[in-house]
DRENFI-989723 format. One record per residue: residue number from 1; residue in three letters; chain; x, y, z of N, C-alpha, C, O in turn. Coordinates in Angstrom, 3 decimals, always signed. Example, Ala and Ser with C-alpha at 12.3 -4.5 7.8 and 13.67 -1.06 7.14 Angstrom:
<sites>
+-----+-----+---+----------+----------+----------+----------+----------+----------+----------+----------+----------+----------+----------+----------+
:   k :   r : c :       nX :       nY :       nZ :      caX :      caY :      caZ :       cX :       cY :       cZ :       oX :       oY :       oZ :
+-----+-----+---+----------+----------+----------+----------+----------+----------+----------+----------+----------+----------+----------+----------+
:   1 : Ala : A :  +13.190 :   -5.690 :   +7.800 :  +12.300 :   -4.500 :   +7.800 :  +13.200 :   -3.300 :   +7.800 :  +14.236 :   -3.319 :   +8.465 :
:   2 : Ser : A :  +12.850 :   -2.250 :   +7.080 :  +13.670 :   -1.060 :   +7.140 :  +12.900 :   +0.030 :   +7.870 :  +13.409 :   +1.138 :   +8.039 :
+-----+-----+---+----------+----------+----------+----------+----------+----------+----------+----------+----------+----------+----------+----------+
</sites>
This chain:
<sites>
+-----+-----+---+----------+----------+----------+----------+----------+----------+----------+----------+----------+----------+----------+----------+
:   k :   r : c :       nX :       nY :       nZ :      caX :      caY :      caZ :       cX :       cY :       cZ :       oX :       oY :       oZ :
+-----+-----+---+----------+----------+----------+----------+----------+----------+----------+----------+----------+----------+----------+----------+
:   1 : Unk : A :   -2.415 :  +18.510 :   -9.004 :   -1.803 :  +17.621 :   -8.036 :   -2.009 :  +16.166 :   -8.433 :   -2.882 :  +15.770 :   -9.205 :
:   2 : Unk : A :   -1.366 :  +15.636 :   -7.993 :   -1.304 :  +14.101 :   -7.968 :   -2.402 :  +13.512 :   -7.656 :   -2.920 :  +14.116 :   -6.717 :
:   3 : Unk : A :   -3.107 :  +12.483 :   -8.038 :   -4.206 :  +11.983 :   -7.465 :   -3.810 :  +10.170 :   -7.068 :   -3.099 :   +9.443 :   -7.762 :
:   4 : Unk : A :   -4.537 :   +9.767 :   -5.718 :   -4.124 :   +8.216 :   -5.767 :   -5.650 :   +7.762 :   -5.372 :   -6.401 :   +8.371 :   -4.610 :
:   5 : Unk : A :   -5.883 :   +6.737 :   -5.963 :   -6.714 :   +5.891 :   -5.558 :   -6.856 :   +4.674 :   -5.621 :   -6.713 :   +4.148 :   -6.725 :
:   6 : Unk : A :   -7.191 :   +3.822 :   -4.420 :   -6.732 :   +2.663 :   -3.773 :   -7.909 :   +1.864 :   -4.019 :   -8.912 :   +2.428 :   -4.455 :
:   7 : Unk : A :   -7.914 :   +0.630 :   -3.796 :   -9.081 :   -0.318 :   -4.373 :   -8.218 :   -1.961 :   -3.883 :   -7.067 :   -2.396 :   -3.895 :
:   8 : Unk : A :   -9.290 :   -2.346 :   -3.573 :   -8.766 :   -4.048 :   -3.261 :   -9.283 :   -4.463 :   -1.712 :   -9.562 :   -5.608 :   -1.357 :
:   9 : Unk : A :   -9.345 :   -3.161 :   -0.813 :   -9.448 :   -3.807 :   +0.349 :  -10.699 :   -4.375 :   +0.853 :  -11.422 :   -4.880 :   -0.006 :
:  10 : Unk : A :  -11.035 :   -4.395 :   +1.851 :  -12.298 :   -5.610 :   +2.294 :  -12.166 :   -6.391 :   +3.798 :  -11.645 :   -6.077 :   +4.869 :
:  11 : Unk : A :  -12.690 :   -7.220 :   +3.455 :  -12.939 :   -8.491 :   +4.798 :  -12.154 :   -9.745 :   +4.356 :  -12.211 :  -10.101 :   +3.179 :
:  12 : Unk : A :  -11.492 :  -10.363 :   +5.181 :  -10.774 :  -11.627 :   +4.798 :  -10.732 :  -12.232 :   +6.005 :  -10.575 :  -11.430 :   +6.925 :
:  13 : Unk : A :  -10.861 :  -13.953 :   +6.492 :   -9.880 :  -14.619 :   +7.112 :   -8.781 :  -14.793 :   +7.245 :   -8.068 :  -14.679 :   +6.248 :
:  14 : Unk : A :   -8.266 :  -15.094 :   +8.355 :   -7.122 :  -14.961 :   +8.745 :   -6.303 :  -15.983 :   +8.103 :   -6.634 :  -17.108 :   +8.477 :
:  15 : Unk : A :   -5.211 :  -15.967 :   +7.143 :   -4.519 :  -16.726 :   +6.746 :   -4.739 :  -16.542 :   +5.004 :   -3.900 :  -16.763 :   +4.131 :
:  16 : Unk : A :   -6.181 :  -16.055 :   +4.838 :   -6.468 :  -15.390 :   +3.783 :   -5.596 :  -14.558 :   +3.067 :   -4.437 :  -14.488 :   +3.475 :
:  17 : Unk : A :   -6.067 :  -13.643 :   +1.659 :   -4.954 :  -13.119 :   +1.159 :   -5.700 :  -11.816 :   +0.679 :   -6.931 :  -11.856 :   +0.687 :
:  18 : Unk : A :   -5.263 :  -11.017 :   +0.389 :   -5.795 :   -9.328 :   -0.677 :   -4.772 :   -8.771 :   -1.268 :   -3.636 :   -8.506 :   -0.876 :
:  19 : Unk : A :   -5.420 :   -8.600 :   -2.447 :   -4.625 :   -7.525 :   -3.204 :   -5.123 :   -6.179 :   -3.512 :   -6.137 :   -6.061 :   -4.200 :
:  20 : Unk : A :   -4.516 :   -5.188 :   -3.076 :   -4.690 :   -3.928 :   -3.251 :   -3.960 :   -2.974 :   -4.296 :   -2.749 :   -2.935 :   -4.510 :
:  21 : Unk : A :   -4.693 :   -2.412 :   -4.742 :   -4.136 :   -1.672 :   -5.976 :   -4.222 :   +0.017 :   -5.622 :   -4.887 :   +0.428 :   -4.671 :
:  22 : Unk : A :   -3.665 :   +0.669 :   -6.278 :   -3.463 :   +2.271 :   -6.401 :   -3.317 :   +2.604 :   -7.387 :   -2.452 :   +1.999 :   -8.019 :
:  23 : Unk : A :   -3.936 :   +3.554 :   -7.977 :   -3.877 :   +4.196 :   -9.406 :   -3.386 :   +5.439 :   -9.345 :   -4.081 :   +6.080 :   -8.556 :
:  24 : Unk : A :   -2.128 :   +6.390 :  -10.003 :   -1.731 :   +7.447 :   -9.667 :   -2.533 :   +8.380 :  -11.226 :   -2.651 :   +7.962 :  -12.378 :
:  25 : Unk : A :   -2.822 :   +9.300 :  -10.814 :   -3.410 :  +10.391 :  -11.910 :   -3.264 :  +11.786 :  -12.021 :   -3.666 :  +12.573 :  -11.163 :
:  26 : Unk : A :   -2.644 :  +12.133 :  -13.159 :   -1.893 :  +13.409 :  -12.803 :   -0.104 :  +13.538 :  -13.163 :   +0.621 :  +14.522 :  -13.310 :
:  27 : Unk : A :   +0.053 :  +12.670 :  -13.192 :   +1.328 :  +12.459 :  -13.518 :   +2.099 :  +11.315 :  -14.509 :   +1.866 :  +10.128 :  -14.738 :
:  28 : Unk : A :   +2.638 :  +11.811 :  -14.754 :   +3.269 :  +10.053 :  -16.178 :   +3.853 :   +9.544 :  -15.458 :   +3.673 :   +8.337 :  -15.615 :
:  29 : Unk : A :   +4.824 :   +9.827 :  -14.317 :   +5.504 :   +8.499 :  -13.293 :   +5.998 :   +9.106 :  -11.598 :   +6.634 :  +10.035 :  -11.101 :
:  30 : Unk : A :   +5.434 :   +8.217 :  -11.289 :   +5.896 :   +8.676 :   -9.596 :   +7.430 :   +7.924 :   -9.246 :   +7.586 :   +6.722 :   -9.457 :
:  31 : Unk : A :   +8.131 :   +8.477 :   -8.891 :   +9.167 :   +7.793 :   -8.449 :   +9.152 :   +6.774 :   -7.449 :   +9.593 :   +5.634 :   -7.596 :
:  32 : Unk : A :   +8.570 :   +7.294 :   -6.327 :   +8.422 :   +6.987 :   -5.099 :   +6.793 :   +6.113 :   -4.856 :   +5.750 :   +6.755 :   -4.735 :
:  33 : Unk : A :   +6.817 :   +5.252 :   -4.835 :   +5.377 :   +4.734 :   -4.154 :   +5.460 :   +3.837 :   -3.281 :   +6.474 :   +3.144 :   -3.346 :
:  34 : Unk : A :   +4.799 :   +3.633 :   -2.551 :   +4.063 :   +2.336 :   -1.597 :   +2.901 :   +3.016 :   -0.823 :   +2.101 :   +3.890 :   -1.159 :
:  35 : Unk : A :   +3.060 :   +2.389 :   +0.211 :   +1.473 :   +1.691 :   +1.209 :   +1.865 :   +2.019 :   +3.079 :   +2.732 :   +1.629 :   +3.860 :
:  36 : Unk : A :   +0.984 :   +2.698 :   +3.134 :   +1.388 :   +3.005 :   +4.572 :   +0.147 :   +2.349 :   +5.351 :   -0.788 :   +1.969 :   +4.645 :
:  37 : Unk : A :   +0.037 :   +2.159 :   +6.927 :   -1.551 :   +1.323 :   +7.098 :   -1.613 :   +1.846 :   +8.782 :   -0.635 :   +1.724 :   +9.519 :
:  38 : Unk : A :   -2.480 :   +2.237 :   +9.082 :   -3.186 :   +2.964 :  +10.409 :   -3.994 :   +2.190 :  +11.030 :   -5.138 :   +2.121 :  +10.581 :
:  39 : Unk : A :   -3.650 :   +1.415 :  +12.195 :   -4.954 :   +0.715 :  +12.318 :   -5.218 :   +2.087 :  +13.701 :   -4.546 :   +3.072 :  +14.006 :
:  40 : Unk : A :   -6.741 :   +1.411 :  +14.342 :   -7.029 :   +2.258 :  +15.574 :   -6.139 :   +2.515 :  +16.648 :   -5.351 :   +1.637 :  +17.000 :
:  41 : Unk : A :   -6.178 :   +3.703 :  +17.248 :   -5.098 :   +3.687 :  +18.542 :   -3.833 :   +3.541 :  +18.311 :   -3.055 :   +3.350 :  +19.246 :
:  42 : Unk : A :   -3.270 :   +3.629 :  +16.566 :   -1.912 :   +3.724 :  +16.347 :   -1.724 :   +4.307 :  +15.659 :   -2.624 :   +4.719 :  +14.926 :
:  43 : Unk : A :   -0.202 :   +4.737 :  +15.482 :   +0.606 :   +5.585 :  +14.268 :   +0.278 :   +5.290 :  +13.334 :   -0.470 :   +4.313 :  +13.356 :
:  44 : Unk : A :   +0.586 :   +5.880 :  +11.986 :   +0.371 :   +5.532 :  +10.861 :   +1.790 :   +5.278 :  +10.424 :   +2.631 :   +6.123 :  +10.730 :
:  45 : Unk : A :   +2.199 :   +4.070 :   +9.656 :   +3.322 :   +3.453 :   +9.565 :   +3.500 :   +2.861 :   +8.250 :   +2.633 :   +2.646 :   +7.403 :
:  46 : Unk : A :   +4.858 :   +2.609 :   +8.195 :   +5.424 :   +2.415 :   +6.437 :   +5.041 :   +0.722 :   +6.541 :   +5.079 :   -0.085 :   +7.469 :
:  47 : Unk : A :   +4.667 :   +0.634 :   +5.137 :   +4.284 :   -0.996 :   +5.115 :   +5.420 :   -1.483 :   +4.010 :   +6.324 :   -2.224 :   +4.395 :
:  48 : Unk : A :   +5.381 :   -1.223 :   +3.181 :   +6.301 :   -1.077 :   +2.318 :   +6.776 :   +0.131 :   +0.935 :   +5.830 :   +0.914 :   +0.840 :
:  49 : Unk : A :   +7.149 :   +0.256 :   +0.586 :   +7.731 :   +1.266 :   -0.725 :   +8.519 :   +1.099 :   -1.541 :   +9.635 :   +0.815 :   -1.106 :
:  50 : Unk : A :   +8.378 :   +1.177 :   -2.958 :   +9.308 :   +0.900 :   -3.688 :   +9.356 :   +2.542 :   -4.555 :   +8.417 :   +3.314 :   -4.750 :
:  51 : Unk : A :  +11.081 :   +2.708 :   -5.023 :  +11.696 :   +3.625 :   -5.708 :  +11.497 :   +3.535 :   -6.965 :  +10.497 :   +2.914 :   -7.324 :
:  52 : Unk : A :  +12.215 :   +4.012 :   -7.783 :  +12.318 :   +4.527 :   -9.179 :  +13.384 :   +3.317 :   -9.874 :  +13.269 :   +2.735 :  -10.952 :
:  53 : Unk : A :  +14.051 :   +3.238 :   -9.212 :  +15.507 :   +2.249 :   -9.170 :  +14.694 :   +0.657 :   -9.302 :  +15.173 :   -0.188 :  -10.058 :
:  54 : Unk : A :  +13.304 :   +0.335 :   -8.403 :  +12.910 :   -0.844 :   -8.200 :  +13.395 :   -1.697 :   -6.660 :  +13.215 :   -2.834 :   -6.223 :
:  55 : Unk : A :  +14.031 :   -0.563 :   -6.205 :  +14.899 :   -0.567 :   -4.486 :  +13.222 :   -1.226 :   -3.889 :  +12.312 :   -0.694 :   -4.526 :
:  56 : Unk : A :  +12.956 :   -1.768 :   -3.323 :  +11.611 :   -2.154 :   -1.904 :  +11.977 :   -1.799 :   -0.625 :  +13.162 :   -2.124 :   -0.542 :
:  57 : Unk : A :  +11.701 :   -1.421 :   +0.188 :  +12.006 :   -1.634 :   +1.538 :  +10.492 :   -2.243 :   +2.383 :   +9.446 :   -1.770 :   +1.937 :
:  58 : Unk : A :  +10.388 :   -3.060 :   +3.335 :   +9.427 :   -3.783 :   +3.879 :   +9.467 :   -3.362 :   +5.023 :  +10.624 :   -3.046 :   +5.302 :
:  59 : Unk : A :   +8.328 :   -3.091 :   +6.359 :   +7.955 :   -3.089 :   +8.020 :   +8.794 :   -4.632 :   +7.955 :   +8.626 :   -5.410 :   +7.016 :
:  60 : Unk : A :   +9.672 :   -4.903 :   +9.064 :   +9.137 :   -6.218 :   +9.409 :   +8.606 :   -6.890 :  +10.014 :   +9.124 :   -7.907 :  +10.477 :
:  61 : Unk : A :   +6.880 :   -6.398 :  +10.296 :   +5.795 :   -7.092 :  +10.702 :   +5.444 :   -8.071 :   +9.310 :   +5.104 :   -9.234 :   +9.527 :
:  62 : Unk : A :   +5.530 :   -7.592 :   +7.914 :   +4.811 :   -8.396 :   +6.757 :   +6.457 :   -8.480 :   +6.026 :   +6.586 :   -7.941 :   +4.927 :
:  63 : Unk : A :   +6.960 :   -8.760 :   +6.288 :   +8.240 :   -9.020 :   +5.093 :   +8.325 :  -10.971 :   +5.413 :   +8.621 :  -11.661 :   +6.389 :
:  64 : Unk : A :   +7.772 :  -11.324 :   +3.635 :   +8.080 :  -12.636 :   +3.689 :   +6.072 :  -12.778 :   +3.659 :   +5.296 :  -13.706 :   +3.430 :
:  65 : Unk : A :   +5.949 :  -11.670 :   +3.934 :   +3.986 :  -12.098 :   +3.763 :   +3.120 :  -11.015 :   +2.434 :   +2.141 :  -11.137 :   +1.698 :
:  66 : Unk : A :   +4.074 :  -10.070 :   +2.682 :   +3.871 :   -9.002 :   +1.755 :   +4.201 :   -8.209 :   +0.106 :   +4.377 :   -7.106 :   -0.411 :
:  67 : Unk : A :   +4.177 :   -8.683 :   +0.003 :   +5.027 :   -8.131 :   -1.835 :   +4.313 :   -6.870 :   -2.927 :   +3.288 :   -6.909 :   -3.607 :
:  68 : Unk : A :   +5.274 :   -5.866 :   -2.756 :   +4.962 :   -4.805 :   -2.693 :   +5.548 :   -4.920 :   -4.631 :   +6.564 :   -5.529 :   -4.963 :
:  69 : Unk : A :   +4.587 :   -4.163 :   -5.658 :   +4.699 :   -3.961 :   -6.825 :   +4.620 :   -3.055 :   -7.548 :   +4.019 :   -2.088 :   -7.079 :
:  70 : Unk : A :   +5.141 :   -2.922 :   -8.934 :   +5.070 :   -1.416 :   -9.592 :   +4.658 :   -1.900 :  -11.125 :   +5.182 :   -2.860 :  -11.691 :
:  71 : Unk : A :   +3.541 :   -0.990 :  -11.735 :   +3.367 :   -1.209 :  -13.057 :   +4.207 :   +0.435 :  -13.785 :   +3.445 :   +1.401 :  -13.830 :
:  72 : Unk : A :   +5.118 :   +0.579 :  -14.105 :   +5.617 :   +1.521 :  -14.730 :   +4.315 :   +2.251 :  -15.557 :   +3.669 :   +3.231 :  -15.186 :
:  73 : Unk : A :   +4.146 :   +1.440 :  -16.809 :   +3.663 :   +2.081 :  -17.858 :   +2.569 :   +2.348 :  -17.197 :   +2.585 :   +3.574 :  -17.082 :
:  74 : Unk : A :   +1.438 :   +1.862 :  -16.591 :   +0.208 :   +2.008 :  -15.796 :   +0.404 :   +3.417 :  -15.059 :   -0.278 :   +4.421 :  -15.268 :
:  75 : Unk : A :   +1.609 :   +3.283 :  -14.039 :   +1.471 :   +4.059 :  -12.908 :   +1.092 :   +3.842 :  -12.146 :   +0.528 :   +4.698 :  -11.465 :
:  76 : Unk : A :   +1.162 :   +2.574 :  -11.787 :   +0.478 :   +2.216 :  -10.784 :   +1.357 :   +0.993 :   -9.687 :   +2.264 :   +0.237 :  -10.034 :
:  77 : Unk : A :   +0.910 :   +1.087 :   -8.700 :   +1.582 :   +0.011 :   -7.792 :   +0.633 :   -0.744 :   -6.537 :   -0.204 :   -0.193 :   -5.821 :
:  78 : Unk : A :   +0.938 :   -1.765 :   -6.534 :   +0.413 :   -2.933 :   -5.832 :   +0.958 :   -3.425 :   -4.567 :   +2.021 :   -3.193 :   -3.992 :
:  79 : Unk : A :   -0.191 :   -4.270 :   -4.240 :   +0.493 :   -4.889 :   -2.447 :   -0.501 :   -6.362 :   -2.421 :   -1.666 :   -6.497 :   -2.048 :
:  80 : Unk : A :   +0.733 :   -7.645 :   -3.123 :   +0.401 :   -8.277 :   -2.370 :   +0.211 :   -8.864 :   -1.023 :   +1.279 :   -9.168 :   -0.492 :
:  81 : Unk : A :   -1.178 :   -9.182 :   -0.105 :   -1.294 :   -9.231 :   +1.073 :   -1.394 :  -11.070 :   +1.288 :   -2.483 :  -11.501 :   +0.909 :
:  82 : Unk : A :   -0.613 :  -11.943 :   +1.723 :   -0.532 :  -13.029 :   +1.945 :   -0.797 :  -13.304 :   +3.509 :   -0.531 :  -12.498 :   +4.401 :
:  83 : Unk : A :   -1.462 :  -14.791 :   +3.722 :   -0.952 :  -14.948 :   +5.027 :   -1.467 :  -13.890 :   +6.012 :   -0.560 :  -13.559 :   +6.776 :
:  84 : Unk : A :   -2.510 :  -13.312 :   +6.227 :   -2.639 :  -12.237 :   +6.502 :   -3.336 :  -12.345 :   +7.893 :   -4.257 :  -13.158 :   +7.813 :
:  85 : Unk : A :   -3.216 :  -11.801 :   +9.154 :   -3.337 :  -11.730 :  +10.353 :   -4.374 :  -10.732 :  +10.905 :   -4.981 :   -9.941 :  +10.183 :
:  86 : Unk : A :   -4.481 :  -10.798 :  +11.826 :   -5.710 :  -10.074 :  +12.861 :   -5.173 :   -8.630 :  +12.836 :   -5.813 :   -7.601 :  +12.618 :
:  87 : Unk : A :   -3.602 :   -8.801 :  +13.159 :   -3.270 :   -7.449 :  +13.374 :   -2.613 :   -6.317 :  +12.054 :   -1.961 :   -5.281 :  +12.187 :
:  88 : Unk : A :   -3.125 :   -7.053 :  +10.726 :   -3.110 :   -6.284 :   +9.864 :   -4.006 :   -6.047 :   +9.179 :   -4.031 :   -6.117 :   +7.950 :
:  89 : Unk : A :   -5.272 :   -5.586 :  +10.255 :   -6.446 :   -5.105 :  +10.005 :   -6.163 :   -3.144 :  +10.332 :   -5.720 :   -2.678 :  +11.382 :
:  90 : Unk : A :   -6.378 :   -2.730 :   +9.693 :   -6.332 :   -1.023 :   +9.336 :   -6.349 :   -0.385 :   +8.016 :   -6.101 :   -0.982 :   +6.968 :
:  91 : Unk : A :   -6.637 :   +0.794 :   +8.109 :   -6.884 :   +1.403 :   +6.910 :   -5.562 :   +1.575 :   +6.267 :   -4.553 :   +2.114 :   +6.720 :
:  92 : Unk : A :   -5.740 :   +1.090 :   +5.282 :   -4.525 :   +1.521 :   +4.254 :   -4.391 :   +2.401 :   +3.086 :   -5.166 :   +2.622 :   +2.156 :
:  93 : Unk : A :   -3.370 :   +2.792 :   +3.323 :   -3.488 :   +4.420 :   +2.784 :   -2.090 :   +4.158 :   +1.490 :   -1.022 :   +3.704 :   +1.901 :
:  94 : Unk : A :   -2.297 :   +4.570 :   -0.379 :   -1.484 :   +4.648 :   -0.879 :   -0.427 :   +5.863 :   -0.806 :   -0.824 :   +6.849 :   -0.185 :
:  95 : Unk : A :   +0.876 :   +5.922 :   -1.363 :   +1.724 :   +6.904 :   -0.637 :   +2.121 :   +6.957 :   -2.157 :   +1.916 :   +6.106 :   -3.022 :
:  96 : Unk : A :   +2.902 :   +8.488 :   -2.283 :   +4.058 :   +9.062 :   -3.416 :   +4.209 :  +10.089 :   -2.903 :   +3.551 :  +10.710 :   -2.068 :
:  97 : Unk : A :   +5.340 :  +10.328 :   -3.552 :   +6.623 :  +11.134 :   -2.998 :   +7.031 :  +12.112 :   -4.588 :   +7.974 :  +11.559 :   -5.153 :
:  98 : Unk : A :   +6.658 :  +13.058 :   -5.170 :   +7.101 :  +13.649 :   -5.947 :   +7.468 :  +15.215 :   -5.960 :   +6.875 :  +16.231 :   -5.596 :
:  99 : Unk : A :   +8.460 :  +15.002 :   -6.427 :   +9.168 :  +16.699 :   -6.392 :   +9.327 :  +16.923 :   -5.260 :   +9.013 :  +18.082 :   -4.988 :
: 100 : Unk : A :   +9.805 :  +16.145 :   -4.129 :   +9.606 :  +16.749 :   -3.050 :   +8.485 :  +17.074 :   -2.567 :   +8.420 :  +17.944 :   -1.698 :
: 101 : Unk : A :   +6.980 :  +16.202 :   -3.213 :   +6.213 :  +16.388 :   -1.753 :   +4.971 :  +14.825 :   -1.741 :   +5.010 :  +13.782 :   -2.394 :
: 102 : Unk : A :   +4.443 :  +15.092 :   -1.180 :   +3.764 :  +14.029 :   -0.848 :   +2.422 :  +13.720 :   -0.832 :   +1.556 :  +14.591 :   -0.751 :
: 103 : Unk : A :   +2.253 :  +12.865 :   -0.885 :   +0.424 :  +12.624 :   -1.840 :   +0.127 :  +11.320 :   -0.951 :   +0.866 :  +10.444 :   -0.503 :
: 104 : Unk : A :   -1.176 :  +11.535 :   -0.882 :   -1.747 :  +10.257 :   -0.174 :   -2.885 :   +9.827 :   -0.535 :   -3.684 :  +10.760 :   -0.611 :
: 105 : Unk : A :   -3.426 :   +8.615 :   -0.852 :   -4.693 :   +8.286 :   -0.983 :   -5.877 :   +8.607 :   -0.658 :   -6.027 :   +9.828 :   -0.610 :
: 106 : Unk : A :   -7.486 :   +7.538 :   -0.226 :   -8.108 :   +7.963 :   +0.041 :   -8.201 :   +6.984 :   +1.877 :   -8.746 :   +7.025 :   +2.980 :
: 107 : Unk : A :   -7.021 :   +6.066 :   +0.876 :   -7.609 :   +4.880 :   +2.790 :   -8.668 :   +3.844 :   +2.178 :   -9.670 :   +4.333 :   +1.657 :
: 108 : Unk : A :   -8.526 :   +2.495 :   +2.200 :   -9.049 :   +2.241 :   +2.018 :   -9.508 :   +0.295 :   +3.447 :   -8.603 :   -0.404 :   +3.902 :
: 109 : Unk : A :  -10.079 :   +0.199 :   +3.548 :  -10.062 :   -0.510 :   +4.703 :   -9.642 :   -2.064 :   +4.516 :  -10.136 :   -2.707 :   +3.589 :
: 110 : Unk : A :   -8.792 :   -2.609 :   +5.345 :   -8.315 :   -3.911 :   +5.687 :   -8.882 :   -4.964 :   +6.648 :   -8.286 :   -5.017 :   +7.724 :
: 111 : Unk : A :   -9.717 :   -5.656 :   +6.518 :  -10.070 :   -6.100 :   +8.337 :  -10.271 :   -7.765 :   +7.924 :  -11.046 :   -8.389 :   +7.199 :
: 112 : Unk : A :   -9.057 :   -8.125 :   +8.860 :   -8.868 :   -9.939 :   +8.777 :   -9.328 :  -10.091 :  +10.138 :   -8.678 :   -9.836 :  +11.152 :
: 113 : Unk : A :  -10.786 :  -10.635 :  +10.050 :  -11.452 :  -11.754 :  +11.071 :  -11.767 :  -13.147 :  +10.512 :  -11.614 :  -13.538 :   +9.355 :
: 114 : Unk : A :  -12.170 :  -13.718 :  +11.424 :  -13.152 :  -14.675 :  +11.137 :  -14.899 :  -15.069 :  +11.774 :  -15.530 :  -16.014 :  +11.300 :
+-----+-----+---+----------+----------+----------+----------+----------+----------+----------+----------+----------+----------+----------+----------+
</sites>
């Protein structure tokens, strides 16, 4: 199976920035990747994703704060976190989509205070 593992997250101020990374293992290329993020007492929800094509689609809670990336040859894909707010404190979880099924990270935690 696919393996993902996520790295970057932490503690930041608000207005602060993170970058989070995902490493896919197991496979030479995922088509499908992005970043989904759970905070407490809520759904777990699409943050952004990018295709095979290089297509993105963005939440628009972070579009214009967020920039979602792909290293082909790596396998790997990124999330820049800009500008970053109180309420995009939750665990964030990397995502792929192959052959028809679906793989998820380990979660890794987000929390903008001050």
């Amino acid at each position: 199976q696919v393996q993902l593992v996520e790295s970057g997250g932490g503690l930041v101020q608000p207005g602060g920035s993170l970058r989070l990374s995902c490493a896919a293992s197991g496979s030479i290329f995922n088509p499908i990747m992005g970043w989904y993020r759970q905070a407490p007492g809520k759904q777990r929800e699409l943050v952004a994703i990018v295709i095979s094509s290089g297509i993105t689609n963005y939440a628009d809670s972070v579009k214009g704060r967020f920039t979602i990336s792909r290293d082909i040859a790596k396998n790997t894909v990124n999330l820049q976190m800009n500008s970053l707010k109180p309420e995009d404190t939750a665990v964030y979880y990397c995502y792929s989509n192959l052959r028809s099924k679906d793989y998820w990270g380990q979660g890794t935690q987000v929390t903008v205070s001050s």
